[in-house]
N, C-alpha and C positions, 0 to 999 in steps of 0.2 A: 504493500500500500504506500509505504514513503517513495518508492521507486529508488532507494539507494541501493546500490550490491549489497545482495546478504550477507556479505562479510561483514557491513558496518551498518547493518540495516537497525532503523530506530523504531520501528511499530512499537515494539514494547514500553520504547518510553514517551509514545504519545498517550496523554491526558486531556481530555478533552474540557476544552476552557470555555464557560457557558457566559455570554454577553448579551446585550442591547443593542448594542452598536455593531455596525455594520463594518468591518474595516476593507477599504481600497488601496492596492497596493499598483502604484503606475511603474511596471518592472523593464528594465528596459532590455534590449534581444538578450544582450551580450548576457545577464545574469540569469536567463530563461533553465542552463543546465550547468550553470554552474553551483559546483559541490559546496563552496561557501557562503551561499544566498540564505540568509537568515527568511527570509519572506516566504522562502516556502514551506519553514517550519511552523511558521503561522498561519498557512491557508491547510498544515495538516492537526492542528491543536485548535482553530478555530472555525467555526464552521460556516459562519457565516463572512467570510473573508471572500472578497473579489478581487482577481487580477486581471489585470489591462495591461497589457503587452505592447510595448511601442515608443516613438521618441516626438513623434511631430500628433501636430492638431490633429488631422486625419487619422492618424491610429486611433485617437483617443473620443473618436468622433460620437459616438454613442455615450459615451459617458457627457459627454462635455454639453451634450443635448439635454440630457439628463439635468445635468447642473444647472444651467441653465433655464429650466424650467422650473428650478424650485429649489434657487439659490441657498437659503437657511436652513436648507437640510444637509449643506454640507459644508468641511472644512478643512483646513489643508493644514498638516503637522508639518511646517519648513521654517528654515531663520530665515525671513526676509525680510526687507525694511518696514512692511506692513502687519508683521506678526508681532504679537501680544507672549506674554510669557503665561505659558502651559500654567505655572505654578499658582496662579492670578485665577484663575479660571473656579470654578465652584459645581461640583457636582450634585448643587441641587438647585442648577438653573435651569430655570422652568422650558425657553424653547433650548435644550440640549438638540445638534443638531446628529440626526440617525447617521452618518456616512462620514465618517474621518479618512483623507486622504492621505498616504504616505509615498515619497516616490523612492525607489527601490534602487538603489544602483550605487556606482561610485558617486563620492560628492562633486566632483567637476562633470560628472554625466549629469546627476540630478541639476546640476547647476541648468544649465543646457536643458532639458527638460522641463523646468521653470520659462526660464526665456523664450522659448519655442512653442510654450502653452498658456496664453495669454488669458485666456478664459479660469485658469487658477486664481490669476490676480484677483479674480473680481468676489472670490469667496472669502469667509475669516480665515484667518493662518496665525498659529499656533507655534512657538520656540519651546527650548526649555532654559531656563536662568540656572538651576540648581540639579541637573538631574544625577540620578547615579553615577558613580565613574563606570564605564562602560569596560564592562570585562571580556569583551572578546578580543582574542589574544592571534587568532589566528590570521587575521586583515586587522591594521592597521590602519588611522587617517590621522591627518595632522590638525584636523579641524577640533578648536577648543571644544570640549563639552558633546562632541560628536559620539554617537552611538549606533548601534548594526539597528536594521529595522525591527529587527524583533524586540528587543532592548528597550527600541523608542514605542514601541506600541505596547509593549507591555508596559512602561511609565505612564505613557499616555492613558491605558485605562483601567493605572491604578486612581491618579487623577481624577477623572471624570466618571467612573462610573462603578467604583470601588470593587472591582471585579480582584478575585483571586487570581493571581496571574504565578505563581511559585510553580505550578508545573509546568509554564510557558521557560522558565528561568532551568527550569531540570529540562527539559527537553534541549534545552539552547547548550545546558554542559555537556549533553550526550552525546550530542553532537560532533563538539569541539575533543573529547576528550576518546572518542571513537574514531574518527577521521583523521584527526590532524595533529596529534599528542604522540611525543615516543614511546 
């Protein structure tokens, strides 16, 4: 079911993590097979998680329609000049919006991906000021306070929607500590 080689296959320590929210992961080609994509251990720990596969407006074309038509249902988890800090935010706001967007990739891809999808701009977006130190050891980023998407979604709805996310956290060192540890 993970579709990893059964040599390092993780079914066993998927845990199914029960939410409200919708999560959207904008994942771009390049991370679609690859083995260190945190994103796809959350479209198998969560259930109601979508992926969109793509880098320009036209991949994103159906979603972006989607947005579009009913703006306050959705919001985008990125640092950019128009984002609010995660930690500000209050999980017991009344229009909480159903569809959190995360983009999936390296941060000079995401960057790129940002720029090229214009219709992100126009939804809320979401930083973090304080978030965990990000303990994934196997990819690195130089970007302060940077975290794998799994990492950041699983802050994100510890956040907002005070979801259980510890077996999102054991799943993520199964991972690491299965594939890519000596």
């Amino acid at each position: 079911t993970c579709h990893y080689p059964e040599s390092v296959c993780l079914c066993a320590d998927v845990k199914t993590v029960n939410t409200d929210i919708t999560l959207i992961l904008l994942l771009h080609p390049n991370e679609v097979n690859h083995a260190k994509n945190t994103g796809r251990l959350l479209s198998l720990a969560i259930t109601n998680t979508e992926i969109y596969v793509g880098e320009t407006p036209t991949d994103f074309e159906t979603l972006r329609q989607q947005v579009e038509t009913s703006p306050e249902n959705y919001c985008l988890v990125y640092p950019s000049d128009k984002s609010e800090a995660m930690e500000s935010y209050s999980s017991q706001e009344v229009n909480r919006p159903q569809y959190w967007i995360f983009i999936d990739s390296t941060w000079r891809k995401a960057f790129k991906i940002y720029q090229t999808n214009p219709w992100l701009h126009s939804i809320k977006q979401w930083h973090f000021n304080n978030p965990p130190t990000g303990q994934y050891e196997i990819r690195k980023t130089s970007i302060d306070k940077g975290l794998s998407t799994l990492e950041a979604a699983a802050y994100c709805l510890s956040l907002v929607s005070s979801t259980d996310v510890s077996s999102l956290y054991q799943l993520f060192n199964a991972m690491q500590s299965k594939h890519f540890r000596p």
